[in-house]
C-alpha positions as CSV (number, residue, x, y, z in Angstrom):
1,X,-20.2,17.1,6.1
2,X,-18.5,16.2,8.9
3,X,-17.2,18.6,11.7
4,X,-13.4,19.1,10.3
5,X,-12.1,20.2,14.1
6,X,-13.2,17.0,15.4
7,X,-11.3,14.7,12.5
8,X,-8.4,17.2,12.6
9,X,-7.6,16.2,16.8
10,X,-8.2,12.7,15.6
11,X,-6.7,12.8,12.5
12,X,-3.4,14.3,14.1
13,X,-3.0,11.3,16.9
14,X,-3.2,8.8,14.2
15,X,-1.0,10.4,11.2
16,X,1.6,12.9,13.7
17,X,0.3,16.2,12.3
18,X,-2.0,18.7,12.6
19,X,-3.4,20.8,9.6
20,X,-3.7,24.3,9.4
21,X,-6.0,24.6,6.5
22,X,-8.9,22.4,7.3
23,X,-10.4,22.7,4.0
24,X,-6.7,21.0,2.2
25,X,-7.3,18.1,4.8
26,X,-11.1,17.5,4.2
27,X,-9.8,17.4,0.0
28,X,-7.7,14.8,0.8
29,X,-10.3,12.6,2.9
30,X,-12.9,13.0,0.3
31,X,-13.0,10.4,-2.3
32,X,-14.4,11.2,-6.0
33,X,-17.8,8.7,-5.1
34,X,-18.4,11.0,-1.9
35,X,-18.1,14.0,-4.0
36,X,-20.2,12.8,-6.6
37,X,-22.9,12.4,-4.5
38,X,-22.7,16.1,-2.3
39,X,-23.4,19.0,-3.7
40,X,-22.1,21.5,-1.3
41,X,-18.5,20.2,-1.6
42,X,-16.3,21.4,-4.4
43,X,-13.5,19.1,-4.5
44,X,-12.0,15.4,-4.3
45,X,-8.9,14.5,-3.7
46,X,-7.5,13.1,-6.9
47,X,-5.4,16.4,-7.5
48,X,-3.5,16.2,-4.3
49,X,-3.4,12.5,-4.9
50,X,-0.9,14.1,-8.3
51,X,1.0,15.7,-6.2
52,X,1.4,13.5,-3.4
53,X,2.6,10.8,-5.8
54,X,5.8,12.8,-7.0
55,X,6.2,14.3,-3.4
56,X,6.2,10.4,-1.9
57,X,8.3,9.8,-4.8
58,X,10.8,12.5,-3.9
59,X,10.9,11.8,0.2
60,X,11.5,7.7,-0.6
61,X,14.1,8.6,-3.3
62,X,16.1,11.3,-1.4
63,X,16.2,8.9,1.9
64,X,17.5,6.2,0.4
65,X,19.8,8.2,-1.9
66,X,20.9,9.2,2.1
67,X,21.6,6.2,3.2
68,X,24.3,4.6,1.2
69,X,26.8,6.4,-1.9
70,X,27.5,3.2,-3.6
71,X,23.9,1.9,-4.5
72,X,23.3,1.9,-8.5
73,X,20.2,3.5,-9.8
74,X,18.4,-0.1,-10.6
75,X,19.1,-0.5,-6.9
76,X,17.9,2.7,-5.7
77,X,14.8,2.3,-8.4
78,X,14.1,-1.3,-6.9
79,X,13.9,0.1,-3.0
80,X,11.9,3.2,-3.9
81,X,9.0,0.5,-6.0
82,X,9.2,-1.9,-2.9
83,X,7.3,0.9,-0.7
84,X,6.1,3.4,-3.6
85,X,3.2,0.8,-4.7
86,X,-0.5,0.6,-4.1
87,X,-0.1,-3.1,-1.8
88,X,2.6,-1.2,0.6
89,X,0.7,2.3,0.6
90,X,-2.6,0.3,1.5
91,X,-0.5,-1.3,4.3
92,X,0.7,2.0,5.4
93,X,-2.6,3.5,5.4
94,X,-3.8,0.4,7.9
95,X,-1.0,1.4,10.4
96,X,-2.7,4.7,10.8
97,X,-6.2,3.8,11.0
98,X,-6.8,6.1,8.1
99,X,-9.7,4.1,6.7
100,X,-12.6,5.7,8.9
101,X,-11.5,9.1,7.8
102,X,-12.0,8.8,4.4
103,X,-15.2,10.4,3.0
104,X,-16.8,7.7,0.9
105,X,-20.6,7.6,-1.1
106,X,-23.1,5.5,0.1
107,X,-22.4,2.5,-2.6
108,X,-18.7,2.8,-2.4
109,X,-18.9,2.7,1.7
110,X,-21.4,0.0,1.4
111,X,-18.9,-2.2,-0.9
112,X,-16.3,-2.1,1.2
113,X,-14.7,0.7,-0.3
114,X,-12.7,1.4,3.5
115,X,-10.6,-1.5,2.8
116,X,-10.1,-1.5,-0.9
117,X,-5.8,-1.2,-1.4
118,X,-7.0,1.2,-4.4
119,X,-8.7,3.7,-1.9
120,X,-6.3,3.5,1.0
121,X,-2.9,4.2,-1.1
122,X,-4.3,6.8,-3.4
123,X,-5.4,8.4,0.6
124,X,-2.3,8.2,1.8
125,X,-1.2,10.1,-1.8
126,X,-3.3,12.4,-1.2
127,X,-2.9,13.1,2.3
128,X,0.9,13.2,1.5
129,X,0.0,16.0,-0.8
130,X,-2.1,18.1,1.5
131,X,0.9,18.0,4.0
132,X,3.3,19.0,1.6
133,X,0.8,22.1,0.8
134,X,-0.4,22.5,3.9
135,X,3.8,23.1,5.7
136,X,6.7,22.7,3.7
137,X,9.1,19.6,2.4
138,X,11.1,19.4,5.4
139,X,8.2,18.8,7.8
140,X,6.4,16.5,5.5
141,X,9.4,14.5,5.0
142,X,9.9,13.7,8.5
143,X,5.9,13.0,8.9
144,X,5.8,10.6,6.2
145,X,9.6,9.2,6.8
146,X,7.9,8.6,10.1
147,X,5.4,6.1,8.6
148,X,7.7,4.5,6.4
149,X,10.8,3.8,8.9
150,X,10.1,0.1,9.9
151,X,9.6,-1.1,6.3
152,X,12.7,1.0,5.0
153,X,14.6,-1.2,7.5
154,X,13.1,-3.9,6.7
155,X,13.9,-2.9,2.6
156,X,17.7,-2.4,3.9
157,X,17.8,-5.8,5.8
158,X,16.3,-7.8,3.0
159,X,17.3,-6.3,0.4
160,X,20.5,-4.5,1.1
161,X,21.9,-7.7,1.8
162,X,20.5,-9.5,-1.5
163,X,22.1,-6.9,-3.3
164,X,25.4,-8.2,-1.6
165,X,25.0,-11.3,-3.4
166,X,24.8,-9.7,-7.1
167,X,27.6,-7.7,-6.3
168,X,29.7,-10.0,-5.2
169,X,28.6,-12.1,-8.6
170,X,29.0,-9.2,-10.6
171,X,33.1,-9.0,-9.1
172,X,34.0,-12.6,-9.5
173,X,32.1,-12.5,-12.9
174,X,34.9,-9.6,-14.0
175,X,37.7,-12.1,-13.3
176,X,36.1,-15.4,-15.2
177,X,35.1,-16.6,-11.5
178,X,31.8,-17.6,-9.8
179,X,30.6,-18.3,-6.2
180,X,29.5,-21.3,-4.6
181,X,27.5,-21.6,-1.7
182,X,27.5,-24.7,0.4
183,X,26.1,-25.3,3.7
184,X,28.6,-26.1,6.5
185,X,27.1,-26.3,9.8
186,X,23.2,-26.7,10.8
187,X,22.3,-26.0,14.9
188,X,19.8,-25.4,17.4
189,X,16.4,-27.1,17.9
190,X,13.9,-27.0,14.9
191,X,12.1,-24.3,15.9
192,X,15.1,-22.0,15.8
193,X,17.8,-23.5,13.8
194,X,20.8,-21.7,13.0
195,X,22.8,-22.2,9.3
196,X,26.2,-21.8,8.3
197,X,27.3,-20.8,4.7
198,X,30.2,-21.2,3.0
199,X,31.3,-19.1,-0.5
200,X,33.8,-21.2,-2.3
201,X,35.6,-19.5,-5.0
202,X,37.7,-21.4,-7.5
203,X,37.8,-24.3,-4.9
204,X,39.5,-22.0,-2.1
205,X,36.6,-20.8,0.7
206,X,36.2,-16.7,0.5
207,X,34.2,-16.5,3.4
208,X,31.4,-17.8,5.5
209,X,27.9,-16.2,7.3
210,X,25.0,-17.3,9.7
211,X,21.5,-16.5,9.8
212,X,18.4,-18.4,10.5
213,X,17.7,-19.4,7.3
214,X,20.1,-20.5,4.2
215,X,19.0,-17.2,2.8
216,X,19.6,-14.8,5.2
217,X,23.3,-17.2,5.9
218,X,24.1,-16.9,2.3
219,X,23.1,-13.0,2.3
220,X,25.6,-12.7,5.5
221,X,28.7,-15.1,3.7
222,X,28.2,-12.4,0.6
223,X,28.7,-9.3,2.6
224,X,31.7,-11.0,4.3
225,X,32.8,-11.9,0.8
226,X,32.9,-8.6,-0.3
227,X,34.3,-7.4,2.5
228,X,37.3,-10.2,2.1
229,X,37.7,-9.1,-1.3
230,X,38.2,-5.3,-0.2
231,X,40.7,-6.3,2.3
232,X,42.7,-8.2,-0.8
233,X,42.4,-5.6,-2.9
234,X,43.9,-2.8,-0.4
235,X,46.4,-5.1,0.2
236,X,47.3,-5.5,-3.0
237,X,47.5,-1.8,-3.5
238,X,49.7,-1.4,-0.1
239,X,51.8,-4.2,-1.4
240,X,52.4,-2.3,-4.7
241,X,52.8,0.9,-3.1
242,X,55.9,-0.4,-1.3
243,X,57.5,-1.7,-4.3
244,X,57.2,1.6,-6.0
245,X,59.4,3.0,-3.6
């Protein structure tokens, strides 16, 4: 068994926290083929994997929950699976070098098992657990939001924005209407073109957006959209408000 002060200082510089209990930390390192194959060690990992899963669950859930009042649940649901799945967990558990920590059996180890997606996510799982035991939900939300905070912006920017689009849809759908996008204006060399979308809406232009890509223009001409349509309808309210008087 390895020494657990040594992995503990390493542990810590690569994952931003240092256990108390060593023996919750070396649970959550041990994988069941390690375990399987000592017979001085009394436990794998798969329980705090359990618990790790609804605790990772929780954290994602409540920060984007945080974030913005008028997201639906599909939308909230659809942001919390884009990071809560075994691809994004593996990915997570790269960025922290976690792989040589993990205690692996001899055929698993010899197999690759250090880079298998299954093994890293259900680590970090596990390790998310043993933080969560180890301190309290406040501290292991801010170690694990730590982790997660480049690809939650990059769920906000590509996402957040796409969801623009199906609102926008969803609005002109509830007065018989749809949006067209059309591209008015291409610059800048080919290796860093800009674009320039339009949203026509019942032949009238609502509003426009750039980006380097149609995609991300489009994304931009939607939020504008909405935005446009806001301004209408307060307008409109203002307007009625006056005549009421």
């Amino acid at each position: 068994m390895p020494n657990p002060e040594e992995i503990r200082d390493e542990l810590e510089r690569c994952i931003g926290y240092s256990f108390k209990n060593m023996d919750l930390m070396m649970e959550a390192l041990t994988h069941k083929s390690y375990f399987n194959e000592q017979s001085d060690v009394s436990c794998h990992n798969e329980r705090l994997e359990f618990l790790g899963d609804a605790v990772l669950d929780l954290i994602i859930s409540h920060k984007f929950m945080s974030m913005a009042d008028r997201w639906s649940e599909g939308t909230l649901t659809r942001y919390r699976a884009s990071l809560v799945n075994e691809d994004t967990l593996a990915k997570v558990a790269a960025n922290l070098n976690l792989g040589p920590f993990i205690l692996l059996g001899r055929g698993e180890d010899k197999n690759n098992g250090r880079q298998k997606p299954s093994i890293l996510s259900d680590c970090v799982e596990a390790v998310v657990g043993a933080i969560f035991q180890d301190s309290d939900f406040y501290t292991c939300d801010a170690v694990v939001l730590a982790w997660f905070e480049e690809m939650i912006a990059e769920v906000i920017e590509g996402e957040g924005m796409a969801d623009a689009k199906t609102q926008l849809q969803q609005q002109l759908q509830a007065q018989n209407l749809a949006p067209a996008y059309r591209t008015v204006g291409i610059s800048g060399p080919d290796h860093d073109r800009t674009y320039e979308m339009e949203i026509v809406v019942d032949g009238k232009s609502l509003s426009r957006g750039c980006g380097k890509s149609k995609k991300e223009a489009e994304k931009q001409a939607a939020q504008n959209g909405l935005e446009a349509l806001r301004a209408e309808d307060n307008a409109a309210g203002q307007e009625s408000a006056g005549e009421g008087q």
